[in-house]
C-alpha positions as a Markdown table, in Angstrom:
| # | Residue | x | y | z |
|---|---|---|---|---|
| 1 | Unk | 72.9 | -44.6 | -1.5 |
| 2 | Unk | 71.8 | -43.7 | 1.8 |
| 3 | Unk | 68.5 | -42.5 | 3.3 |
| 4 | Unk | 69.0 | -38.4 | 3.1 |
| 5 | Unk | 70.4 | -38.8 | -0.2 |
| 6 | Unk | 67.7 | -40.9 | -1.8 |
| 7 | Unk | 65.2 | -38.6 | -0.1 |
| 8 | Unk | 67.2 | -35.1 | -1.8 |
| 9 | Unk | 67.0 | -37.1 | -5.5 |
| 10 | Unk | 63.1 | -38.0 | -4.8 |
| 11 | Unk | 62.5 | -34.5 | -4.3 |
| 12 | Unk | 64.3 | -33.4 | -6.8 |
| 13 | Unk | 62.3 | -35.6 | -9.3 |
| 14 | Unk | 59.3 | -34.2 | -7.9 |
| 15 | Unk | 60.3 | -31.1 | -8.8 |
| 16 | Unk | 62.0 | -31.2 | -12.8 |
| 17 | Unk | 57.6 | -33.3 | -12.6 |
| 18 | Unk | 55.8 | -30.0 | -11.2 |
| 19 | Unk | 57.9 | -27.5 | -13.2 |
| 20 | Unk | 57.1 | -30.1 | -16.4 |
| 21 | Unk | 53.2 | -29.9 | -16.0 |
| 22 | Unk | 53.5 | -25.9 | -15.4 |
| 23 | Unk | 55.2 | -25.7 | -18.6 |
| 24 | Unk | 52.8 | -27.6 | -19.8 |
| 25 | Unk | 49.4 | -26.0 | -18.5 |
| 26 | Unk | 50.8 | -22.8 | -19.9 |
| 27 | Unk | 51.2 | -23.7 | -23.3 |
| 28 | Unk | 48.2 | -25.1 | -23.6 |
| 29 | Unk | 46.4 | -22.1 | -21.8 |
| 30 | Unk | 43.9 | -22.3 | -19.2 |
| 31 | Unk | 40.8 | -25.2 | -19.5 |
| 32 | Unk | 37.4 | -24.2 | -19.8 |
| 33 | Unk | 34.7 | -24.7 | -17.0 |
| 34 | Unk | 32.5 | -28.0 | -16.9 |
| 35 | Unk | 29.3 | -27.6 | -18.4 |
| 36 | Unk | 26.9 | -26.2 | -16.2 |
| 37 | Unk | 24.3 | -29.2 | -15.3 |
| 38 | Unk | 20.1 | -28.4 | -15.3 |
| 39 | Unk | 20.5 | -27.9 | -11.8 |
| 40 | Unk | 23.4 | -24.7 | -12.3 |
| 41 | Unk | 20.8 | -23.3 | -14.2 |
| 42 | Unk | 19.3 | -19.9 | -13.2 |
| 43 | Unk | 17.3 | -18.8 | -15.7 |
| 44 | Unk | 13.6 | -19.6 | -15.2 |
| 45 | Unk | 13.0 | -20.5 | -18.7 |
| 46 | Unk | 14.8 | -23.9 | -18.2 |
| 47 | Unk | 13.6 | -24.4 | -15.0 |
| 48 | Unk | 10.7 | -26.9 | -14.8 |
| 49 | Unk | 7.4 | -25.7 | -15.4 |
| 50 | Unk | 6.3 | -26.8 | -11.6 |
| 51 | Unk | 9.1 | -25.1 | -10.5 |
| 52 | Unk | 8.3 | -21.4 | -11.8 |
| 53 | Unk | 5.1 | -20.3 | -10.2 |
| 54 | Unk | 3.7 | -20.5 | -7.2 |
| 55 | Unk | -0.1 | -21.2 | -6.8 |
| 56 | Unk | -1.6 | -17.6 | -5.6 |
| 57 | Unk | -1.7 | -16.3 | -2.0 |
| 58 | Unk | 1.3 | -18.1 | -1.0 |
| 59 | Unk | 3.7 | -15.3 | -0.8 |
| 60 | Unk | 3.0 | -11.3 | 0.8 |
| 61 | Unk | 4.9 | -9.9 | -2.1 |
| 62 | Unk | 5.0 | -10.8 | -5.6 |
| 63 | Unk | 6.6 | -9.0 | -9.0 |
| 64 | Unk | 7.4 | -6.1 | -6.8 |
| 65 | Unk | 3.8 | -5.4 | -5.2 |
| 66 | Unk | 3.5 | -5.8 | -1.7 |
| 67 | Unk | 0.2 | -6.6 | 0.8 |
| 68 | Unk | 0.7 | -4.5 | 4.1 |
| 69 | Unk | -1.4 | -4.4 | 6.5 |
| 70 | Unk | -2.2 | -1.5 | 9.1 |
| 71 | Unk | -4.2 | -3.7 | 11.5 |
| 72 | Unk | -2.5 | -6.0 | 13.6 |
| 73 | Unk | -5.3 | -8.2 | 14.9 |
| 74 | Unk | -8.5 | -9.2 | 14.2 |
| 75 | Unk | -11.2 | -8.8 | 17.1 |
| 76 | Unk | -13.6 | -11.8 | 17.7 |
| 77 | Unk | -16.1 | -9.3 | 19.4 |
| 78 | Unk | -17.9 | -6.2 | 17.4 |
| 79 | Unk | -16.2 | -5.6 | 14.1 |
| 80 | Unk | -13.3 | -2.8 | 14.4 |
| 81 | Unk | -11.4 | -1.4 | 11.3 |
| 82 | Unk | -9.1 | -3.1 | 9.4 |
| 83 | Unk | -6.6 | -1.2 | 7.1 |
| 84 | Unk | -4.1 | -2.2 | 4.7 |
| 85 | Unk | -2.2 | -1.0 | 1.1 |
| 86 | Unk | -1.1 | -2.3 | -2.1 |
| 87 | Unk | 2.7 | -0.9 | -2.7 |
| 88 | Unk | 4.5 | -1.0 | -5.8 |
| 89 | Unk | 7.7 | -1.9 | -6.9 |
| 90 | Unk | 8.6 | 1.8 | -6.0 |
| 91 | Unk | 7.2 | 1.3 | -2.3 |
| 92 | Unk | 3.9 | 3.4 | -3.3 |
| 93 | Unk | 0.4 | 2.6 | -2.3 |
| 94 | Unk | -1.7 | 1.4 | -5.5 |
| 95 | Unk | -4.1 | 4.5 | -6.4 |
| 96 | Unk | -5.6 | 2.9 | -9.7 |
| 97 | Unk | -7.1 | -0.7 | -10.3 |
| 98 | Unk | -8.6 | -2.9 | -12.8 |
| 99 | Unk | -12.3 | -4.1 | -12.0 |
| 100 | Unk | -12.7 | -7.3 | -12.0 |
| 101 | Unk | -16.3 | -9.2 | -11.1 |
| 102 | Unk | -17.8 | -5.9 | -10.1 |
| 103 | Unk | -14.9 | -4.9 | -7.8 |
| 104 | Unk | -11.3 | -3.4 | -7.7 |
| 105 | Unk | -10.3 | -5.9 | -4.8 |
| 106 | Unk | -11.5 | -8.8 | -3.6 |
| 107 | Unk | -10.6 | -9.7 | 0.1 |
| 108 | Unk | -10.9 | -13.4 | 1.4 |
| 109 | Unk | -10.7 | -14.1 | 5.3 |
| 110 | Unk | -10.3 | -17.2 | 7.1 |
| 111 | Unk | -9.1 | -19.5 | 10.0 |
| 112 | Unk | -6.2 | -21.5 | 9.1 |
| 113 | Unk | -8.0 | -24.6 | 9.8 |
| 114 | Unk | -10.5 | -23.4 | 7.0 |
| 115 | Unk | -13.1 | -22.1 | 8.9 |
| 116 | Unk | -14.4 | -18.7 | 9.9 |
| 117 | Unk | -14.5 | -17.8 | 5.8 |
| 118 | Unk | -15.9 | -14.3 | 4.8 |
| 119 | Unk | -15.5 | -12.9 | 1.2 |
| 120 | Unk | -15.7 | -9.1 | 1.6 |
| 121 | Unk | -15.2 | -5.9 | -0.2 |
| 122 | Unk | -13.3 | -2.7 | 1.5 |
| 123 | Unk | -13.4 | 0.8 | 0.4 |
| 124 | Unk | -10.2 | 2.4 | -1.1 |
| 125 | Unk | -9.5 | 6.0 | 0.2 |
| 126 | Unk | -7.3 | 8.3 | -1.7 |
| 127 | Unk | -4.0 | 7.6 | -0.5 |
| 128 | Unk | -4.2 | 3.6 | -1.1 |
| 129 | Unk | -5.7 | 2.9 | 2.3 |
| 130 | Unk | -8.3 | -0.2 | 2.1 |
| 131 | Unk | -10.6 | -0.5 | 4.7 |
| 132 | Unk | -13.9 | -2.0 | 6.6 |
| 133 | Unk | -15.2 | -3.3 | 9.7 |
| 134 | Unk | -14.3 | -6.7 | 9.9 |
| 135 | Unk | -14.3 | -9.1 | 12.9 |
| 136 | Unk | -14.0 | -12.6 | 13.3 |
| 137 | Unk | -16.2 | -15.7 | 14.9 |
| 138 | Unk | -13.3 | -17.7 | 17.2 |
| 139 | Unk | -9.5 | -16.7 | 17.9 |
| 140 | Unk | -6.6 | -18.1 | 16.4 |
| 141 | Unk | -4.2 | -17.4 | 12.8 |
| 142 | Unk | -5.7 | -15.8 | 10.6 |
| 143 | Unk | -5.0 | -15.6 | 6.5 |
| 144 | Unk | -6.0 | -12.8 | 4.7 |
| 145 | Unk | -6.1 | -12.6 | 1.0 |
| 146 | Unk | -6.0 | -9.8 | -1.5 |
| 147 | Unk | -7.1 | -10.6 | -4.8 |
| 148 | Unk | -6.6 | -7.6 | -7.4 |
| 149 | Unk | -5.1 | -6.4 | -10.5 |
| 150 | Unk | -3.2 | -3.1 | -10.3 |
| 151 | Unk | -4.2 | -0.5 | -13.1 |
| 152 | Unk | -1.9 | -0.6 | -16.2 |
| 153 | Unk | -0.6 | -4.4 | -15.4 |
| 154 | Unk | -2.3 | -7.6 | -17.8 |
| 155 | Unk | -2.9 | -10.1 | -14.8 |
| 156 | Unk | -4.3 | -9.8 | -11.6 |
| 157 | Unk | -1.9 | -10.9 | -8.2 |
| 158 | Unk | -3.7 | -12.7 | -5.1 |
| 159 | Unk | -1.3 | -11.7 | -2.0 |
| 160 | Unk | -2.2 | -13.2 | 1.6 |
| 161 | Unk | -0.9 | -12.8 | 5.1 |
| 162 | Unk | -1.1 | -14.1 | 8.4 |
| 163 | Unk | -3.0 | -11.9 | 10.7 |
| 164 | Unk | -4.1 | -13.4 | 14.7 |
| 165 | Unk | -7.3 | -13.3 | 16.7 |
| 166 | Unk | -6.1 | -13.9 | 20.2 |
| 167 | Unk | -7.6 | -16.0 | 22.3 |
| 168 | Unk | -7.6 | -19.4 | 22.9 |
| 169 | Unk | -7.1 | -21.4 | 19.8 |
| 170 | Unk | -9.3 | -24.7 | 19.4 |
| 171 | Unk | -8.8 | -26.0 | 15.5 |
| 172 | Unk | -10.9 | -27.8 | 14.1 |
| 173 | Unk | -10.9 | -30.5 | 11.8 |
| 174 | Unk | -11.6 | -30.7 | 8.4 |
| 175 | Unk | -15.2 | -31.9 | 7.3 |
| 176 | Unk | -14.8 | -35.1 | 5.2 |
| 177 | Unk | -15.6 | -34.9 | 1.6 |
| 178 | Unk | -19.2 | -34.7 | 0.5 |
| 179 | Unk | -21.3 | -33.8 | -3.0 |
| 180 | Unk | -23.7 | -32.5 | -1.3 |
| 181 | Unk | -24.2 | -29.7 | 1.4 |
| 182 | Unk | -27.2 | -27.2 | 2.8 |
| 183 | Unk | -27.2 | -23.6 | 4.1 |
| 184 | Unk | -30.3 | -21.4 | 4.8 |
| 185 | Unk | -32.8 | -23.8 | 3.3 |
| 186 | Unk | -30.9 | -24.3 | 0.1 |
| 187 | Unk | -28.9 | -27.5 | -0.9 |
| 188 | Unk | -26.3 | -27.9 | -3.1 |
| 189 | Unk | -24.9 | -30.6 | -5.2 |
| 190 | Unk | -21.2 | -30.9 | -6.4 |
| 191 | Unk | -20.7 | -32.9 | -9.3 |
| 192 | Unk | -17.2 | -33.4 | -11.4 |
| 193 | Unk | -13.6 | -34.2 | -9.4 |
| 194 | Unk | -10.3 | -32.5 | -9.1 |
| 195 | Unk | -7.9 | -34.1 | -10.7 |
| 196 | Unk | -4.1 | -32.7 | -10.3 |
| 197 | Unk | -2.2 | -31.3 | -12.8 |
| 198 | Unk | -5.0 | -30.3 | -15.2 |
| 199 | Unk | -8.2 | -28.1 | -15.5 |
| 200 | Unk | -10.8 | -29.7 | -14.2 |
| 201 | Unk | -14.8 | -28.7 | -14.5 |
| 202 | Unk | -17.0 | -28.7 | -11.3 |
| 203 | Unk | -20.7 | -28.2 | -11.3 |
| 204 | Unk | -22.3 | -27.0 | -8.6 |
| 205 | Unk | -26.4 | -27.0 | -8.6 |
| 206 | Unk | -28.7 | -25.3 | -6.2 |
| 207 | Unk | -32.2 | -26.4 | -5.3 |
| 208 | Unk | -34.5 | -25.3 | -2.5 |
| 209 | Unk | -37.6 | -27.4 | -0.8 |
| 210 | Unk | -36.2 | -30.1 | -3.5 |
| 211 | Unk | -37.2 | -27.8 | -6.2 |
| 212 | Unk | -34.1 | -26.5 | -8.9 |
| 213 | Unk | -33.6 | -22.7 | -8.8 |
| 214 | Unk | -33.8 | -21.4 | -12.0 |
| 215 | Unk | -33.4 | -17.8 | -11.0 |
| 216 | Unk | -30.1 | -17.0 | -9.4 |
| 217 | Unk | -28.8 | -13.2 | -9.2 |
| 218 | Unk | -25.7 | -12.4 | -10.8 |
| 219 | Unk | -23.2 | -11.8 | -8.1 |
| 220 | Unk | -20.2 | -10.5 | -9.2 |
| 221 | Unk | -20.6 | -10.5 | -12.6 |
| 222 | Unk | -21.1 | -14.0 | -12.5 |
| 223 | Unk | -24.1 | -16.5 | -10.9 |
| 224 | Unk | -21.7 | -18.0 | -8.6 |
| 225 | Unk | -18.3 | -16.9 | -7.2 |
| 226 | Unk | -16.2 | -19.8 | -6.2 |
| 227 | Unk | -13.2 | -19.8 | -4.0 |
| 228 | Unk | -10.8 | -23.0 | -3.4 |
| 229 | Unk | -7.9 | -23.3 | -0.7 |
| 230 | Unk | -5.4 | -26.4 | -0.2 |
| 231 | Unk | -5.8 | -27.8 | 2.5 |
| 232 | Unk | -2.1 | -27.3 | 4.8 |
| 233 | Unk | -1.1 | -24.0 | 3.3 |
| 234 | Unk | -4.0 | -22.5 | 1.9 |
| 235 | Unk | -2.9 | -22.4 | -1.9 |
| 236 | Unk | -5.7 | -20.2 | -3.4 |
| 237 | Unk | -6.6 | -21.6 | -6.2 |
| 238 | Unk | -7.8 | -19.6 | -9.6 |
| 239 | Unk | -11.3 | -21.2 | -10.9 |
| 240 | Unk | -13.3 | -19.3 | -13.8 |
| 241 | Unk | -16.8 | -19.7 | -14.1 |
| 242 | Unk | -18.3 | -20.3 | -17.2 |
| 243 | Unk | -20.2 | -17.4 | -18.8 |
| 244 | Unk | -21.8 | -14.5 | -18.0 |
| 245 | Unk | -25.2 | -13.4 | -17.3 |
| 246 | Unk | -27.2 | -12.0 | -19.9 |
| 247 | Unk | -24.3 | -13.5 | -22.6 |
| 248 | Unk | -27.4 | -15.7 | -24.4 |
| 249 | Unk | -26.0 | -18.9 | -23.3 |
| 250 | Unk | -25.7 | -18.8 | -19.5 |
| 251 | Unk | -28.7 | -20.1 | -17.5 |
| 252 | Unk | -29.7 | -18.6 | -14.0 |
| 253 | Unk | -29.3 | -21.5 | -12.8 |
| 254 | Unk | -29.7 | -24.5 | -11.4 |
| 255 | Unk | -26.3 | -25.4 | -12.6 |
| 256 | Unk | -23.5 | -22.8 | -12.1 |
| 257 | Unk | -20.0 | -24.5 | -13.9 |
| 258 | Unk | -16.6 | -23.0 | -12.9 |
| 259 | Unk | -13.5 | -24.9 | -14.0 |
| 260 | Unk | -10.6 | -25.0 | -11.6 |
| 261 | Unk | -6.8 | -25.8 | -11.9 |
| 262 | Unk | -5.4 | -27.7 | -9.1 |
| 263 | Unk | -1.7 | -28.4 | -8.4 |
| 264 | Unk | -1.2 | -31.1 | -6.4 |
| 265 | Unk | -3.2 | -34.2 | -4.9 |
| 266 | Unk | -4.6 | -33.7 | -1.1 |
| 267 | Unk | -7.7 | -31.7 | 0.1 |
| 268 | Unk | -9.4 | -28.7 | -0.9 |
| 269 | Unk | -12.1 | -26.6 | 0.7 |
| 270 | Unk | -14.3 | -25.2 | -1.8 |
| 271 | Unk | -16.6 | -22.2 | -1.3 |
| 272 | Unk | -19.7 | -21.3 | -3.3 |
| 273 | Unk | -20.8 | -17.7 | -3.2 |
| 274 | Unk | -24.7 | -17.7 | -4.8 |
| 275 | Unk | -27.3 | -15.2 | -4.8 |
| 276 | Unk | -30.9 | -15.6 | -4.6 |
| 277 | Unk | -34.1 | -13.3 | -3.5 |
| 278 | Unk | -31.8 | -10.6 | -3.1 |
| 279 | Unk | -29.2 | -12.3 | -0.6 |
| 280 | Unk | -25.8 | -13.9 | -0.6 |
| 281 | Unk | -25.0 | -16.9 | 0.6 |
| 282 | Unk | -22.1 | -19.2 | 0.9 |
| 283 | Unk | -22.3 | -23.4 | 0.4 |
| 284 | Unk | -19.0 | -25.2 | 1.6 |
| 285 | Unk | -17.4 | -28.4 | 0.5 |
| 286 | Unk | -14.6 | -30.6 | 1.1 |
| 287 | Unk | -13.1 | -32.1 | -2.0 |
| 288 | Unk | -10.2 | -34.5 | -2.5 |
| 289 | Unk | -8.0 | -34.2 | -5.6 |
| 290 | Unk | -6.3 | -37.4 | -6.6 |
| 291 | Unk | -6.8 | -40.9 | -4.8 |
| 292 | Unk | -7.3 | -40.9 | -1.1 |
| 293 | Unk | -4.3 | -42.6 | -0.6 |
| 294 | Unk | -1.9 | -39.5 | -2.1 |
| 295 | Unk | -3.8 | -37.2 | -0.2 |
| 296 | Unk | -2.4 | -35.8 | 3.3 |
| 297 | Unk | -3.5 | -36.7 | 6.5 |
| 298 | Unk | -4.1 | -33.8 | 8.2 |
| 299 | Unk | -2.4 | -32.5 | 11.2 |
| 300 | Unk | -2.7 | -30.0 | 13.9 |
| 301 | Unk | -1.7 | -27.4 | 12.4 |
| 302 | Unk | -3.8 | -27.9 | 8.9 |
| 303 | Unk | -6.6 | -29.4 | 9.5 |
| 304 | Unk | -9.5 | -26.8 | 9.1 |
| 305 | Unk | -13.3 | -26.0 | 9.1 |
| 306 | Unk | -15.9 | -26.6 | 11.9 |
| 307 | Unk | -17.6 | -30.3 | 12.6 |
| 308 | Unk | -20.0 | -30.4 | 9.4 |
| 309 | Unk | -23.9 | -31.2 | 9.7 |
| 310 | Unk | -25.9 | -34.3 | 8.6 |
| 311 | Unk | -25.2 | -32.2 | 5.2 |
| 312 | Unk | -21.7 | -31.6 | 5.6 |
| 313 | Unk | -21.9 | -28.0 | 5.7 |
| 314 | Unk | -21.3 | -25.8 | 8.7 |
| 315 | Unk | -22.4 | -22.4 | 9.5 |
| 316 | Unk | -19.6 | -20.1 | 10.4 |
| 317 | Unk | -21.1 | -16.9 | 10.2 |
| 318 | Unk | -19.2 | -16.0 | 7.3 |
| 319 | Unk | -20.3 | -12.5 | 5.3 |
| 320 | Unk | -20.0 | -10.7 | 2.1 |
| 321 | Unk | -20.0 | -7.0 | 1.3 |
């Protein structure tokens, strides 16, 4: 046989093959789709535990609710207003909150090296507007946090967002960890570790002229406030204290116990919100969660808070309302 007619009875055969498996496939009908694997998966429920919520203050939006701010910058001279709303899913300014510790929102400010913090309290006006006189100690990027629970909703939302001080930015690194700390005559003693992946219990004790104070002022429904922050991308962490003044259980002090949950291994700055003879102040602390060796090393970009003292706590001129 020669070459084209060995070629015409190859195809050939290739053909009475093709028309075979058609015949074939359509009998049988058409086969199903492989099994989706974990990772095909969209539904949350299935997803991994780690994998379906955010730590707070991470994200401008969340569940529909929105932070937007009005103001643009921050000054680093005399405070000037800054404005903002709460939408809705609808794209509505929030009217109607939930109190919670003594105030309908909460609003944290800091540096994104850590430092600068202030915890402070706007007023609402009727149409959603929120707003005070706020200015900062030193330029640079800015995160603002809104923490608040919307009228009518079970759980509260923390929002943040970036917001700059211009000027010349000089970061500043974070202070190393320490137990122990001092602002305005007082010191403070941390006791207890963060460990990742569970709640863990911190006590924090105040004594002044090396004498325990037994007489702390509630402050926000509470006789401390405390606030904790990754270090890198400022996580804001949730931490509950435990009890309430006048609850029958819950001394004024010197002890104040909160118990925070902490996601991951690496540093966290911890701020302590205490008041005594009728003023507030704020005691600072670095903490590492999880051996020194999983934490970060910090870079440029993340590392945070002022050079500490002999104490290692620094005073940035942070303020509460």
């Amino acid at each position: 046989m020669n070459t084209p007619a060995r070629l015409g009875a190859f195809g050939a055969g290739l053909a009475v093959i093709f028309t075979a498996a058609l015949g074939l496939g359509r009998a049988v009908g058409p086969q199903p789709a492989p099994a989706a694997t974990h990772a095909q998966h969209s539904s949350t429920a299935e997803r991994p535990a780690d994998q379906q919520l955010l730590p707070a203050g991470l994200q401008v939006s969340q569940d529909g609710y929105r932070l937007l701010p009005l103001t643009g910058e921050l000054p680093t001279g005399d405070p000037q207003p800054f404005r903002f709303r709460i939408v809705d899913p609808d794209g509505k300014a929030v009217t109607a909150y939930t109190t919670s510790h003594d105030k309908d929102l909460h609003l944290i400010v800091l540096r994104r090296d850590l430092s600068g913090f202030q915890h402070v309290h706007p007023s609402l006006a009727a149409d959603g507007t929120w707003s005070l006189p706020l200015a900062v100690t030193a330029p640079g990027q800015y995160r603002v946090f809104a923490d608040f629970q919307p009228a009518g909703r079970s759980d509260g939302l923390t929002l943040g967002t970036d917001i700059p001080a211009p000027g010349d930015y000089q970061p500043r690194p974070l202070p190393p960890a320490a137990t122990t700390t001092a602002v305005d005559g007082y010191t403070v003693t941390l006791a207890g570790t963060l460990q990742p992946g569970t709640s863990s219990q911190l006590t924090l004790s105040v004594s002044k002229d090396g004498k325990p104070v037994t007489d702390l002022q509630p402050y926000l429904g509470a006789y401390g406030h405390l606030v904790a922050l990754r270090e890198g991308d400022l996580a804001y962490l949730h931490v509950h204290p435990d009890g309430t003044p006048g609850d029958g259980r819950t001394a004024a002090g010197p002890g104040i116990t909160f118990h925070a949950d902490v996601p991951s291994a690496g540093g966290y700055r911890l701020y302590l919100d205490f008041q005594h003879a009728g003023k507030v102040r704020t005691a600072e602390f670095t903490a590492i969660a999880g051996s020194p060796a999983s934490a970060p090393t910090p870079t440029a970009s993340a590392t945070s808070a002022p050079s500490p003292s002999s104490t290692g706590h620094v005073s940035d001129g942070h303020t509460h309302d």
